[in-house]
C-alpha positions, 0 to 999 in steps of 0.5 A, a space after each residue: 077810108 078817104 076817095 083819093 082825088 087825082 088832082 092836076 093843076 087848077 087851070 090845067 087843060 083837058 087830057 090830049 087824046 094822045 094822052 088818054 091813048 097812053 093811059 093805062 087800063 083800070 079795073 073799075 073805070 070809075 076809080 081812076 086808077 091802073 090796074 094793068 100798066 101795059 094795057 090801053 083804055 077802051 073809048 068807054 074806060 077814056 071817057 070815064 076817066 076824063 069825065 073824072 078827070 073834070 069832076 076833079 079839076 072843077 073841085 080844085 077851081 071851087 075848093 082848092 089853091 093849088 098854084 104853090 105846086 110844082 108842075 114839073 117832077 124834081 129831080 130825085 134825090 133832091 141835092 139842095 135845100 130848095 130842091 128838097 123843098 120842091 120835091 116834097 110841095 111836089 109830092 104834097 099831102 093832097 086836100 081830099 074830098 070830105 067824107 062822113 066819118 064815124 067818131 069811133 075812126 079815128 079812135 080805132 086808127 090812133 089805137 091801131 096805129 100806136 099798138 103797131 108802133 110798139 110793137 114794129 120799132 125798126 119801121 114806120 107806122 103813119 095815117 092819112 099819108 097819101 102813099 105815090 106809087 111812081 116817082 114823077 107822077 103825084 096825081 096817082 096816090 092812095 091815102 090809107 087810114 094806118 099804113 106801115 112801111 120798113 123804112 126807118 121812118 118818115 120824119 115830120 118834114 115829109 108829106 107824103 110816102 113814097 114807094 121808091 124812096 120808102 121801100 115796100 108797103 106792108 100793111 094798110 088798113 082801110 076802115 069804112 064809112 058811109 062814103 067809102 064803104 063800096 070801094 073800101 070793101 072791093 076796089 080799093 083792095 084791088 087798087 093798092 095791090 095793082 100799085 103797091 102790092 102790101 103784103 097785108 090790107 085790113 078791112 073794117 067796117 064798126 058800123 056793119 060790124 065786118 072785120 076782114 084780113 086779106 093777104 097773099 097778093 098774086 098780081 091778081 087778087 088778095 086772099 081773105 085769111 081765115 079767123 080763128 075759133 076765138 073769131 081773132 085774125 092774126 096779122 103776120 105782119 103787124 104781129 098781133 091779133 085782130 078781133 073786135 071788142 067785146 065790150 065796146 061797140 064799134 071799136 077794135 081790140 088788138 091782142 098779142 100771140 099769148 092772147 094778152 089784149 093791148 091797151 088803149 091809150 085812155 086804158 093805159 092812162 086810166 092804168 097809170 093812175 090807178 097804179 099811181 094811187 096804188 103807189 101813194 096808198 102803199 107809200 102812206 101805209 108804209 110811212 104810218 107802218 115807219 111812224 109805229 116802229 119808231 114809237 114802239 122802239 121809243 117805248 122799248 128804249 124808255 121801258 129798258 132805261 127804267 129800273 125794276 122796283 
């Protein structure tokens, strides 16, 4: 959902023309991100990017400290304690530009997120890490709302994902806002498939009420996956449906293959405690059940010890 900022050291100086004559080609000049690696910028692509380029080293200078990053890539792997701490301040969880969010994002995310986590034990599911596509370079990333990974997982101590140590994204999900919703909705697509290649890119708009599942990268475009009758989408990889929900606005619904849908976390709370009261209720009635035995067989005990007359 969020724009990923291309960030460079705060007093870093213009691109050489050396430089930009390297850089590779982008599908929307305006993203800043490589489509085609072996491709050089037209004069027009170059000064877009470096027109972006300014955009971003100006709202560092206004906004951002950046002087604790490292300016040159560590080595990998990091042997040392210290250089462990290099290589993840270089590879940093980057201050990003702020953007309108709607209040249901964040609820669909965590519900997203903790669904796929129950159901995907041997991965990692994670949310707002700026995945780096290319070791030595973290002014390239992307930073997707829920993403997953087969790695064993990403441990608190890591701020960011990273392509050659984590191994292959999978999933991504991108949920729109106001902000964002152009490039969610196209170039955003194209841009993880250029640099990542998931298997899956979730698309979803609460506001505009779009649900989108596309799949199938060729190196080229992503093809969008065909909803069922029911109007779910079901997501191979994640292994559950996708639908939105009937009864709350603007919020997602995930279901599993036999079409159980799976609870939110307040939903589940909300279970526990009526389970819960369920439990105490039953548990009382029993014990007034025990209480009524007792006296009963109280009672048989007096009536057996009396002698008839």
């Amino acid at each position: 959902m969020r724009t990923a900022i291309l960030d460079r050291d705060p007093v870093a100086t213009p691109f050489a023309p050396a430089e930009v004559a390297r850089a590779p080609r982008v599908l929307d000049p305006t993203s800043a991100l490589p489509h085609d690696p072996d491709a050089t910028w037209t004069a027009a692509e170059a000064a877009a990017w470096e027109k972006f380029m300014e955009e971003v080293r100006a709202y560092h200078r206004d906004h951002v400290e950046m002087s604790w990053v490292p300016l040159e890539a560590p080595d990998y792997p990091p042997r040392t304690p210290e250089q462990l701490e290099q290589y993840e301040l270089y590879y940093h969880h980057h201050p990003e530009e702020s953007v309108s969010r709607h209040y249901s994002e964040d609820q669909n995310c965590g519900y997203v997120q903790r669904v796929i986590e129950l159901r995907r034990p041997f991965g990692c599911v994670f949310n707002d890490l700026p995945c780096y596509p290319h070791p030595g370079r973290n002014t390239l990333y992307l930073v997707p709302d829920v993403g997953v990974c087969d790695a064993p997982g990403i441990h608190d101590g890591q701020r960011s994902y990273r392509k050659w140590e984590h191994g292959a994204l999978r999933f991504v999900m991108e949920v729109a806002s106001n902000d964002s919703r152009a490039r969610d909705r196209g170039p955003k697509r194209q841009e993880y498939g250029a640099l990542f290649g998931p298997d899956e890119y979730l698309y979803y708009d609460p506001v505009q009420h779009v649900l989108k599942l596309y799949s199938g990268w060729d190196g080229v475009r992503y093809y969008e996956a065909p909803p069922d009758a029911r109007g779910w989408i079901w997501s191979e990889v994640t292994q559950v449906y996708f639908a939105h929900d009937p009864e709350r606005p603007m919020r997602l619904r995930l279901y599993d293959r036999d079409g159980t849908p799976q609870r939110t976390y307040e939903e589940a709370e909300a279970a526990v405690r009526t389970e819960t009261a369920r439990a105490e209720h039953e548990a009382a009635r029993a014990a007034e059940a025990e209480a009524r035995v007792a006296s009963l067989l109280a009672e048989l005990a007096q009536l057996k010890n009396v002698s008839p007359s």
